[in-house]
C-alpha positions as a Markdown table, in Angstrom:
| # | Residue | x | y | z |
|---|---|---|---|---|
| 1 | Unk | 116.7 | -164.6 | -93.5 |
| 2 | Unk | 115.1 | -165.5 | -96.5 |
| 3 | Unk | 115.5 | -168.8 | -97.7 |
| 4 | Unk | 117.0 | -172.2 | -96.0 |
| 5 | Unk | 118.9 | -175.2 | -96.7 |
| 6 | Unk | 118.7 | -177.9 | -94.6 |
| 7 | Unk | 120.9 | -180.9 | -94.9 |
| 8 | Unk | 119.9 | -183.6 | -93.0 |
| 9 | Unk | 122.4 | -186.3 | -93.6 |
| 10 | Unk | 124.6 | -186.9 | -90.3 |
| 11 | Unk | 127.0 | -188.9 | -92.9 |
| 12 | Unk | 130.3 | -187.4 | -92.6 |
| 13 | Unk | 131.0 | -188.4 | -96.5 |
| 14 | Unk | 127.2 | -187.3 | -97.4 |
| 15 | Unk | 126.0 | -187.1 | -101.2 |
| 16 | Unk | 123.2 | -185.2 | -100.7 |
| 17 | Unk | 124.7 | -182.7 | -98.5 |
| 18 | Unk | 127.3 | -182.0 | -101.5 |
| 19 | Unk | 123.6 | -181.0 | -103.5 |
| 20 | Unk | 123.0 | -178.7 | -100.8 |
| 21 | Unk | 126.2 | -176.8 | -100.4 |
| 22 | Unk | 125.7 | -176.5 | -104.4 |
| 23 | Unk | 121.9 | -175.3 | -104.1 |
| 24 | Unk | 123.5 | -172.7 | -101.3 |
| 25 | Unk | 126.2 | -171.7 | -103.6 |
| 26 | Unk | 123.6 | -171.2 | -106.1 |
| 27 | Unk | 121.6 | -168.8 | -104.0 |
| 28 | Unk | 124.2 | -166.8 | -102.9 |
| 29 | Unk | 126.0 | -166.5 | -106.0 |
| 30 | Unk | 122.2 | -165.2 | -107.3 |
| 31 | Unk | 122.6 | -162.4 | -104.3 |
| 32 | Unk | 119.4 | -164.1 | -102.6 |
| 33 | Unk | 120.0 | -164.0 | -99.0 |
| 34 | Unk | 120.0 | -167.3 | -97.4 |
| 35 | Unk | 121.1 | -169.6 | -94.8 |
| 36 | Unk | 122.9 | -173.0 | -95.0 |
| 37 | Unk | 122.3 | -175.6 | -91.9 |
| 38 | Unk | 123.3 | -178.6 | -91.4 |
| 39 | Unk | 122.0 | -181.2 | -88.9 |
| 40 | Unk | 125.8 | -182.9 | -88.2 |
| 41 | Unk | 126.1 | -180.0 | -86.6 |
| 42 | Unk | 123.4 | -180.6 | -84.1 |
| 43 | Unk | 122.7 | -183.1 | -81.6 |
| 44 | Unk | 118.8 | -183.5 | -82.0 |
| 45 | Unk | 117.0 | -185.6 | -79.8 |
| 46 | Unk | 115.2 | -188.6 | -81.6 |
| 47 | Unk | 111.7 | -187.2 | -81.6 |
| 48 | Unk | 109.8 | -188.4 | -78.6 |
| 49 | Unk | 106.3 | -186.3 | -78.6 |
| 50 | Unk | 106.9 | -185.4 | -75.2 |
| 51 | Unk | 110.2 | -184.0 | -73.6 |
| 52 | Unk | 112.1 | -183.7 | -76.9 |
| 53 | Unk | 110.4 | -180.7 | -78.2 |
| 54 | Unk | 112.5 | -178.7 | -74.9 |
| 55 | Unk | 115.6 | -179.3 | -76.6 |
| 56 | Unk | 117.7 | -176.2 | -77.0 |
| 57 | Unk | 118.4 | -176.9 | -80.7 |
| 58 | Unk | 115.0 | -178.2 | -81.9 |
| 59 | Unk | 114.3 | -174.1 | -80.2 |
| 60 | Unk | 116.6 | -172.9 | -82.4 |
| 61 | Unk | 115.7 | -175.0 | -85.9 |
| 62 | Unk | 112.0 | -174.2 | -85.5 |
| 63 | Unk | 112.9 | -170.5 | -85.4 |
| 64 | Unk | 115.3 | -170.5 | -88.5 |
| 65 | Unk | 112.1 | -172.6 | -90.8 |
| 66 | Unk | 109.6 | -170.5 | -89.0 |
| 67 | Unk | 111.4 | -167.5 | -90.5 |
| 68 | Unk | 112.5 | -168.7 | -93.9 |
| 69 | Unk | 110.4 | -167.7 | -97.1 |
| 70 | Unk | 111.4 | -170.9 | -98.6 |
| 71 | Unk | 113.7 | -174.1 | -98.0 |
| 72 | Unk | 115.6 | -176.0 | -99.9 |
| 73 | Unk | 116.0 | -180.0 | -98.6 |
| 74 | Unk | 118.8 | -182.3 | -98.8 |
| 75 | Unk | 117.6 | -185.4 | -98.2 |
| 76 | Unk | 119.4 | -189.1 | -98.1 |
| 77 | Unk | 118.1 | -191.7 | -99.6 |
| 78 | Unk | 118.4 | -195.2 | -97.2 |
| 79 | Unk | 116.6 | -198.9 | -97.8 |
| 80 | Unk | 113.9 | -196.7 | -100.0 |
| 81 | Unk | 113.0 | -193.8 | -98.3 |
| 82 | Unk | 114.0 | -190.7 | -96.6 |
| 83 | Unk | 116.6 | -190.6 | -93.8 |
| 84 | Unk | 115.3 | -190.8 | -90.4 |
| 85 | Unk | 117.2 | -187.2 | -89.9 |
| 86 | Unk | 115.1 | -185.5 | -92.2 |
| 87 | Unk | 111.9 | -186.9 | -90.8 |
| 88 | Unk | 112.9 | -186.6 | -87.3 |
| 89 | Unk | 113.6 | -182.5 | -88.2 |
| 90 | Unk | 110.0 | -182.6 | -88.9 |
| 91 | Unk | 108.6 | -184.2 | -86.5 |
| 92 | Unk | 110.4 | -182.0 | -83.7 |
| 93 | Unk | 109.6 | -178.4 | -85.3 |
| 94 | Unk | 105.9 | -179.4 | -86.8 |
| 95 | Unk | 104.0 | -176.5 | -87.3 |
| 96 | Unk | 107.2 | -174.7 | -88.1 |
| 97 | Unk | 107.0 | -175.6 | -91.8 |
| 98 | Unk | 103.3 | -174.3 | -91.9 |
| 99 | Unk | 102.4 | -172.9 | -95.5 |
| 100 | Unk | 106.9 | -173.0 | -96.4 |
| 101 | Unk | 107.4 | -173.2 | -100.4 |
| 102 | Unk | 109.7 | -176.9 | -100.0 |
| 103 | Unk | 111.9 | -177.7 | -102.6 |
| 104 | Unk | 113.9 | -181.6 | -102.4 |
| 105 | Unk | 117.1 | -182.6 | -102.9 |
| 106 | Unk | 117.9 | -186.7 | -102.9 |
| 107 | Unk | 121.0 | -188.5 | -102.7 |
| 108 | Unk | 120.6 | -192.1 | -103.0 |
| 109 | Unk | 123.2 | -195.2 | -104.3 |
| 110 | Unk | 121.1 | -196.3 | -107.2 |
| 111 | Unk | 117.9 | -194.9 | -109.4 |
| 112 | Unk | 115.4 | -197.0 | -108.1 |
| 113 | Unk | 114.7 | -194.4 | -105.2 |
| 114 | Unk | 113.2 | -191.5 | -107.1 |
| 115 | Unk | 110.1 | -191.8 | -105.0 |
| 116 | Unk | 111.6 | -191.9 | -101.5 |
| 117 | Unk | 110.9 | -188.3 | -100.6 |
| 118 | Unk | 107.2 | -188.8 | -101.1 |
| 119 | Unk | 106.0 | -189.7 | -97.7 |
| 120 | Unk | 108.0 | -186.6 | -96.2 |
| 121 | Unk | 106.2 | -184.5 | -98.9 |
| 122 | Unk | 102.9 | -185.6 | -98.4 |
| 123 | Unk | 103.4 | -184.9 | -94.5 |
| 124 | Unk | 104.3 | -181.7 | -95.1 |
| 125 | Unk | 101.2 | -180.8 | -97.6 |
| 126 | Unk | 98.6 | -182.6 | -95.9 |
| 127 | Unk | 99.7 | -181.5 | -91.9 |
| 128 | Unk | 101.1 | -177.6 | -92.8 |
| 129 | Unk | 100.1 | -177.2 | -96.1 |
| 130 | Unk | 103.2 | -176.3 | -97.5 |
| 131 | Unk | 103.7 | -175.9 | -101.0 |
| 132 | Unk | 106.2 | -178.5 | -102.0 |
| 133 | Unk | 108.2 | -177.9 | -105.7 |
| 134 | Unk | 107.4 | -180.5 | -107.3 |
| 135 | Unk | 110.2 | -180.9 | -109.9 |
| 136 | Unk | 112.9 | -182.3 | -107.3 |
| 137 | Unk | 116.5 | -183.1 | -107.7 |
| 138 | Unk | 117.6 | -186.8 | -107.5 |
| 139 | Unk | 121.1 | -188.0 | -107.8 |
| 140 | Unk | 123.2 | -190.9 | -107.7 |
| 141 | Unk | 126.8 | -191.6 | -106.6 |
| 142 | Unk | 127.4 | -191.2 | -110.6 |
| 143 | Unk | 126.7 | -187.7 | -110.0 |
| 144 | Unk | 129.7 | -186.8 | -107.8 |
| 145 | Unk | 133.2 | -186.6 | -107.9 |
| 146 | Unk | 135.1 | -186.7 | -104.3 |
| 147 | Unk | 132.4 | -184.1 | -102.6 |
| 148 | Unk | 131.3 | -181.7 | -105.5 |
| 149 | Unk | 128.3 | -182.6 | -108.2 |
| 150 | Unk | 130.1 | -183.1 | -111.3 |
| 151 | Unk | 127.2 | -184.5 | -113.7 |
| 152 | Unk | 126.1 | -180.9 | -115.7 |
| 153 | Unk | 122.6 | -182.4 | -115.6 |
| 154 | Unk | 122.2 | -182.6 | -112.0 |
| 155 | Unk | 123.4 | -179.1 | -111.4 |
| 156 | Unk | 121.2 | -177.4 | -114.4 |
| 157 | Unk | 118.5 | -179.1 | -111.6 |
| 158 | Unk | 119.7 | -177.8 | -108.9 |
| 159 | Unk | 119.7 | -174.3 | -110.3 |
| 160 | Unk | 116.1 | -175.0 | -111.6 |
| 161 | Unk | 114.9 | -176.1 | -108.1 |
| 162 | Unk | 117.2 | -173.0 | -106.3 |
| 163 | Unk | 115.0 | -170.4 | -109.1 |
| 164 | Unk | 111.8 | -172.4 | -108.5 |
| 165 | Unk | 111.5 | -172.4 | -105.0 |
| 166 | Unk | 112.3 | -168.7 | -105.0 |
| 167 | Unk | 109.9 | -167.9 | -107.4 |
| 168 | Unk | 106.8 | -169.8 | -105.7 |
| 169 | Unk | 108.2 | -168.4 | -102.3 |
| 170 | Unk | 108.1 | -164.9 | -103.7 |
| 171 | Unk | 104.9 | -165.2 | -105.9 |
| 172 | Unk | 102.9 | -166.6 | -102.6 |
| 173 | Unk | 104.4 | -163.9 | -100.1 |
| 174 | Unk | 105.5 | -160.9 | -102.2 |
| 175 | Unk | 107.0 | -158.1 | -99.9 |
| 176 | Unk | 106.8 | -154.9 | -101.7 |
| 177 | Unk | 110.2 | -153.5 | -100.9 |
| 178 | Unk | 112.1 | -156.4 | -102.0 |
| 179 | Unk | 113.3 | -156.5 | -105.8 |
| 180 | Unk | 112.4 | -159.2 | -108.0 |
């Protein structure tokens, strides 16, 4: 695999999972080979710094960001900051993200927010030194329409993050036998 996108909302109705299904459509429909997962689809252990690291799935999560030249994160925005999902993903597979080009996707109910992914990207520079994008997408429910991204704006972004974090990815871990 090349490239990830994680969505970490467990909300069945979730915003910011429409901005990664879009970022994943946007990748594929580039012919960059990727892989979309979403953490509804997992039952992760709240992170415990003991016994929940055996989990099956945390296993299995570590291993697919371990592998991935880049990721793209969907991210929902709660009381000012990043859902406790996305956090907890981190948390659980730590070292996993060492040195990963990180691009964000946000999702909150208003535009007061813009700043909520902040602590999760700090984390990730300062412990694994990964490279986070630093031009992220943020969106309110006035980007949507039922459970697609309707606002032109907010998808231009998303294809500007999606081309970003494959460029850094690429530009930091060239493999000679892959195009450009």
């Amino acid at each position: 695999m090349a490239f990830l996108v994680v969505s970490s909302s467990l909300n069945p109705n979730s915003r910011s999972r429409c901005l990664a299904r879009a970022a994943f459509a946007r990748l594929e429909a580039s012919g960059i080979e990727a892989e979309y997962v979403d953490l509804q689809e997992y039952s992760l252990p709240l992170c415990d710094g003991s016994a929940a690291y055996a989990h099956p799935a945390v296993g299995t999560l570590a291993q697919r960001i371990r592998e991935a030249e880049g990721i793209v994160y969907g991210v929902p925005v709660y009381n000012f900051g990043a859902g406790a999902t996305a956090k907890n993903l981190i948390e659980l597979t730590g070292s996993s993200w060492s040195e990963k080009v990180v691009g964000f996707l946000c999702a909150a109910g208003g535009n007061r927010s813009y700043m909520a992914v902040m602590g999760l990207a700090n984390s990730l520079m300062l412990d694994f030194r990964a490279i986070i994008v630093p031009r992220f997408v943020y969106a309110n429910d006035s980007a949507f329409r039922g459970d697609e991204v309707a606002d032109e704006k907010i998808l231009r972004r998303i294809e500007e993050l999606v081309t970003t974090v494959v460029r850094f990815a690429r530009a930091l871990n060239p493999l000679p036998e892959r195009p450009r």
